[in-house]
MMTF fields as JSON, N, C-alpha, C and O atoms, coordinates in Angstrom:
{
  "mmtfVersion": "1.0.0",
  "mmtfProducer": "UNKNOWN",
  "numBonds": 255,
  "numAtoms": 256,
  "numGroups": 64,
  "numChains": 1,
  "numModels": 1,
  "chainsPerModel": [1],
  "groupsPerChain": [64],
  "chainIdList": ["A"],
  "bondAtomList": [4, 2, 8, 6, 12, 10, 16, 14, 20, 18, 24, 22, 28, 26, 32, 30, 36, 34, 40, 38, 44, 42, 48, 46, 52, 50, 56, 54, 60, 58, 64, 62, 68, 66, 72, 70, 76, 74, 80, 78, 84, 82, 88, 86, 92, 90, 96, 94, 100, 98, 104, 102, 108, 106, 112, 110, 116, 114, 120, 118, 124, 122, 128, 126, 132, 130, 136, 134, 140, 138, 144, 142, 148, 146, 152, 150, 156, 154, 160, 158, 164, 162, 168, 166, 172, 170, 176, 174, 180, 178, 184, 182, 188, 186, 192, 190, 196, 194, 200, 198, 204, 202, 208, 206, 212, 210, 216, 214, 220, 218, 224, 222, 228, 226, 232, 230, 236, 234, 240, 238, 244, 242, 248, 246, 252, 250],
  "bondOrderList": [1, 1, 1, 1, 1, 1, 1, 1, 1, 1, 1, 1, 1, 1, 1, 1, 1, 1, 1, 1, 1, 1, 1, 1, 1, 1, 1, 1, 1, 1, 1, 1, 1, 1, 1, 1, 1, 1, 1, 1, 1, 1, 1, 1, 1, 1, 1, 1, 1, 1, 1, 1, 1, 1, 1, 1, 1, 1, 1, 1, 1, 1, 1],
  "groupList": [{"groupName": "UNK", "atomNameList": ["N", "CA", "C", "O"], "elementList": ["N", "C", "C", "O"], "formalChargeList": [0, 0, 0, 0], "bondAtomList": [1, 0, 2, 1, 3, 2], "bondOrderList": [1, 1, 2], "singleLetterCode": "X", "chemCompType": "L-PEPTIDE LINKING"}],
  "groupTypeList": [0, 0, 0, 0, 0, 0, 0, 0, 0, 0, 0, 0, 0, 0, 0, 0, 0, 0, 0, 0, 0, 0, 0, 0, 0, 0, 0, 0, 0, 0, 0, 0, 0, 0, 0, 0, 0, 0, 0, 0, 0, 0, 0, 0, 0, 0, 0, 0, 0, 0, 0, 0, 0, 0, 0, 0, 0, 0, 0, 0, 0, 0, 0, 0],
  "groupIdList": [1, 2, 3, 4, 5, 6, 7, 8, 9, 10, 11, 12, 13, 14, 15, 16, 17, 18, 19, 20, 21, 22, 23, 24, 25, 26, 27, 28, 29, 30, 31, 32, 33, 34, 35, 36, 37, 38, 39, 40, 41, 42, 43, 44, 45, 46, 47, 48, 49, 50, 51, 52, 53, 54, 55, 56, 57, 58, 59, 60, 61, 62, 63, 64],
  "secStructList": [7, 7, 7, 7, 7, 7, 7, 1, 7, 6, 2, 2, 2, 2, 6, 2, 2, 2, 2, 2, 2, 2, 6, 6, 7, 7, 5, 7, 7, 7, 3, 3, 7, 6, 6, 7, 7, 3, 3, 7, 7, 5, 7, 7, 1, 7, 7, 7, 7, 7, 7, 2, 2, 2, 2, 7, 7, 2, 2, 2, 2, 2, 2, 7],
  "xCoordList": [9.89, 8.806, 9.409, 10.17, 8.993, 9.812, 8.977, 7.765, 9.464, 8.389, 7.725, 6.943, 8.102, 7.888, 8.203, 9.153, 7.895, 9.1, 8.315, 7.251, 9.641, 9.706, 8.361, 8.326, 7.515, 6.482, 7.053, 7.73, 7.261, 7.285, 9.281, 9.929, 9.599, 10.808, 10.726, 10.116, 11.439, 11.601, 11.721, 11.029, 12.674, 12.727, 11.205, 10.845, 10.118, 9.301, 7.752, 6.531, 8.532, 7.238, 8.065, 7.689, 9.227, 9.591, 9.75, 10.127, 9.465, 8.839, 7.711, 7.141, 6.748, 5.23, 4.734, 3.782, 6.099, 5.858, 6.199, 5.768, 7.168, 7.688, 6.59, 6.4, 5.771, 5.51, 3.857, 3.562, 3.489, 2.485, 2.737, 2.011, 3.773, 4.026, 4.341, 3.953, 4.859, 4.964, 4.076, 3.997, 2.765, 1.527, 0.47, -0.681, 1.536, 0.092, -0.331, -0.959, -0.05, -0.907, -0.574, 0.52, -1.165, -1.063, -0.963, -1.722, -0.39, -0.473, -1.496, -1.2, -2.299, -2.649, -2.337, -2.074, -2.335, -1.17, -1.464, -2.378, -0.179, -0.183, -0.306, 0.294, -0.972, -1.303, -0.365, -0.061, 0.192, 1.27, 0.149, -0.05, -0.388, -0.851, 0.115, 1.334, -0.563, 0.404, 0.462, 1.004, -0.046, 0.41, 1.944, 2.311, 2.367, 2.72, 2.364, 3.067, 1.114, 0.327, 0.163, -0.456, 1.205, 1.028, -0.347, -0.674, -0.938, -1.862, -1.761, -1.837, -1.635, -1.465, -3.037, -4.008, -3.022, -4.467, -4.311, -3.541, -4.901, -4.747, -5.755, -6.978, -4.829, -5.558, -5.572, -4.805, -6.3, -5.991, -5.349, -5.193, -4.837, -3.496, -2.802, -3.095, -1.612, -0.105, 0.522, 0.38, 1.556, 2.211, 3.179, 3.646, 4.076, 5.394, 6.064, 5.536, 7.316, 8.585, 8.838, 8.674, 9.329, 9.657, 11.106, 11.411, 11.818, 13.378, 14.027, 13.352, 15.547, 16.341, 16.583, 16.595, 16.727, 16.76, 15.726, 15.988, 14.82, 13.214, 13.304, 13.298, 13.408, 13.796, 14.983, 14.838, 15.976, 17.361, 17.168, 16.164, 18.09, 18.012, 19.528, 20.351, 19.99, 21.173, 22.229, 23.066, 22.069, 22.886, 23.237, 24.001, 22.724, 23.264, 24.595, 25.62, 24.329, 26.04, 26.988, 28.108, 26.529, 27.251, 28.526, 29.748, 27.495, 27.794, 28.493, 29.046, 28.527, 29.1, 30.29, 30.7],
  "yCoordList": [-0.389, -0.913, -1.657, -2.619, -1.115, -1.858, -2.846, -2.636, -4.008, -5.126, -4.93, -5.771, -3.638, -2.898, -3.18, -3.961, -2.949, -3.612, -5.72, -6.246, -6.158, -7.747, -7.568, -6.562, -8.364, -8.206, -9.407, -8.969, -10.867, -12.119, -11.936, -11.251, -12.982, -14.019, -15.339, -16.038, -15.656, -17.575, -18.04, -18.89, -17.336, -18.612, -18.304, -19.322, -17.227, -17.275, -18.185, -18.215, -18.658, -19.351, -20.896, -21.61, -20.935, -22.258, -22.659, -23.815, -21.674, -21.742, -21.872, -22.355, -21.579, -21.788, -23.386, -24.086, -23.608, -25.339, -26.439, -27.537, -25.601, -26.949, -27.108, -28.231, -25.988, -25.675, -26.874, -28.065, -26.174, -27.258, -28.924, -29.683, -29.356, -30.529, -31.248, -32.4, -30.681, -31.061, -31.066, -31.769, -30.177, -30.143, -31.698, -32.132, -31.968, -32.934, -33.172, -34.196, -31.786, -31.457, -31.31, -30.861, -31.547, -31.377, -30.243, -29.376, -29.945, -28.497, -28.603, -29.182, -28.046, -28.397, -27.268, -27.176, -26.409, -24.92, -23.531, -23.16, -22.944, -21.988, -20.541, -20.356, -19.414, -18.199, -17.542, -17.704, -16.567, -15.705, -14.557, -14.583, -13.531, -12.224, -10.789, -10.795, -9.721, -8.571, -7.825, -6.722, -8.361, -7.976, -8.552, -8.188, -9.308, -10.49, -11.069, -11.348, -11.347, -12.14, -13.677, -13.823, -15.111, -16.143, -17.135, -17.302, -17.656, -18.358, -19.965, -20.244, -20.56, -21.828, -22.593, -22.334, -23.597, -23.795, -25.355, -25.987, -26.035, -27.315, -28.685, -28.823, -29.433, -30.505, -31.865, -32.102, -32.937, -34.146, -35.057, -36.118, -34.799, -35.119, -36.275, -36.857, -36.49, -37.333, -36.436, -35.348, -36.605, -35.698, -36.03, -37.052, -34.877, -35.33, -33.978, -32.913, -34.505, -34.5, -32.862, -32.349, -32.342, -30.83, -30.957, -31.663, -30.246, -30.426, -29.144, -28.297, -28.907, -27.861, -27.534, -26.45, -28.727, -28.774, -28.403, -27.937, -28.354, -27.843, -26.487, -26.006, -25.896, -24.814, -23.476, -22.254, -24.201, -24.278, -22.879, -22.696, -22.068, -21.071, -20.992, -21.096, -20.873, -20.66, -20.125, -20.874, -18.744, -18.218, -18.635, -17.978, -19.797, -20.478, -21.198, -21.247, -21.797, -22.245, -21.541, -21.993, -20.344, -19.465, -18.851, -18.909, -18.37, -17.285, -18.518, -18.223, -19.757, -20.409, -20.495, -21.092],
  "zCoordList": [-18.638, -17.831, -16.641, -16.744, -15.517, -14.215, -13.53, -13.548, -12.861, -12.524, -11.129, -10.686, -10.35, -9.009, -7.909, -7.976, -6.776, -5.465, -5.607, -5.929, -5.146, -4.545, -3.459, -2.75, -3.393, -1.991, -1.503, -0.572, -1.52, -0.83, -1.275, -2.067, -0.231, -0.378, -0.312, 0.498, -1.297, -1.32, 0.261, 0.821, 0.764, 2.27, 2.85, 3.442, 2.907, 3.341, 2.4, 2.552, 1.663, 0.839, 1.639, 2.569, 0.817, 1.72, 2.89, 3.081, 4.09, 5.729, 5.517, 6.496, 4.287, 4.545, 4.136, 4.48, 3.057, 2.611, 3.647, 4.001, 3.939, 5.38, 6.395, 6.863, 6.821, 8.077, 7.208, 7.309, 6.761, 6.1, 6.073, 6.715, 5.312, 5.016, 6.759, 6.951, 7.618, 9.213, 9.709, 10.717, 9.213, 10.125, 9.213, 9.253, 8.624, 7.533, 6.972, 6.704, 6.31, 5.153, 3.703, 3.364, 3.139, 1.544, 0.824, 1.258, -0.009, -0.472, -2.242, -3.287, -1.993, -3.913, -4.473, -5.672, -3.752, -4.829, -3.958, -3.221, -4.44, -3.909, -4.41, -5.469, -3.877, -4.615, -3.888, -2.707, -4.929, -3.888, -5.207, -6.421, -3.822, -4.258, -4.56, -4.391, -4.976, -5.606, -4.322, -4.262, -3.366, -2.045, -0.966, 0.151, -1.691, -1.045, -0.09, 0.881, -0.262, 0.87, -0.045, -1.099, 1.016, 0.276, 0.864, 2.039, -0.268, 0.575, -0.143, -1.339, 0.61, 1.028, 0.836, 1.548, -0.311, -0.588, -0.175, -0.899, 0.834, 0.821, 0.22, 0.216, -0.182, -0.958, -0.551, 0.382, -1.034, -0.427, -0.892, -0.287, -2.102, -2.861, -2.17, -1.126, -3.189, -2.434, -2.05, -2.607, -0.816, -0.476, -0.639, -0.135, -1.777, -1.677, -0.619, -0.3, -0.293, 0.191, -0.41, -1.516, 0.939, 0.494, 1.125, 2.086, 0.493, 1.29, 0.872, 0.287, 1.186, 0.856, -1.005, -1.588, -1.477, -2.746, -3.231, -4.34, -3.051, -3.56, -4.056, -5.189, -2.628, -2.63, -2.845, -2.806, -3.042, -3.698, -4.594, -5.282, -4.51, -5.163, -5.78, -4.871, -6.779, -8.211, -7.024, -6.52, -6.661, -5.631, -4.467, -3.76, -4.099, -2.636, -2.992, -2.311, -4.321, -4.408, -5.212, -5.449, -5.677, -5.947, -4.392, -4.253, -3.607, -2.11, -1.339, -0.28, -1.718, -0.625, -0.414, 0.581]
}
């Protein structure tokens, strides 16, 4: 049973968190569809802090 092509990439979810958290805004969660279409649901929440480590993937300090 194969899991079928990748639709999204991490750096493009984590360009969609940054770009949010700079504009203001809150994130209360996010839907990533079987399209890879991510959608960005905003809330009025606390906002925490999005950074490189957040987003940090196993293989970045592997390749370095």
């Amino acid at each position: 049973m194969s899991r079928g092509p990748v639709t999204f990439k991490q750096r493009d979810l984590c360009a969609a968190l940054r770009a949010t958290v700079q504009a203001g805004q809150t994130v209360d969660r996010i839907e990533i569809r079987r399209d890879g279409t991510i959608v960005v649901v905003l809330g009025s929440g606390k906002m925490l802090p999005v950074d490189d480590a957040t987003c940090a993937n196993e293989w970045d300090v592997v390749l370095r």
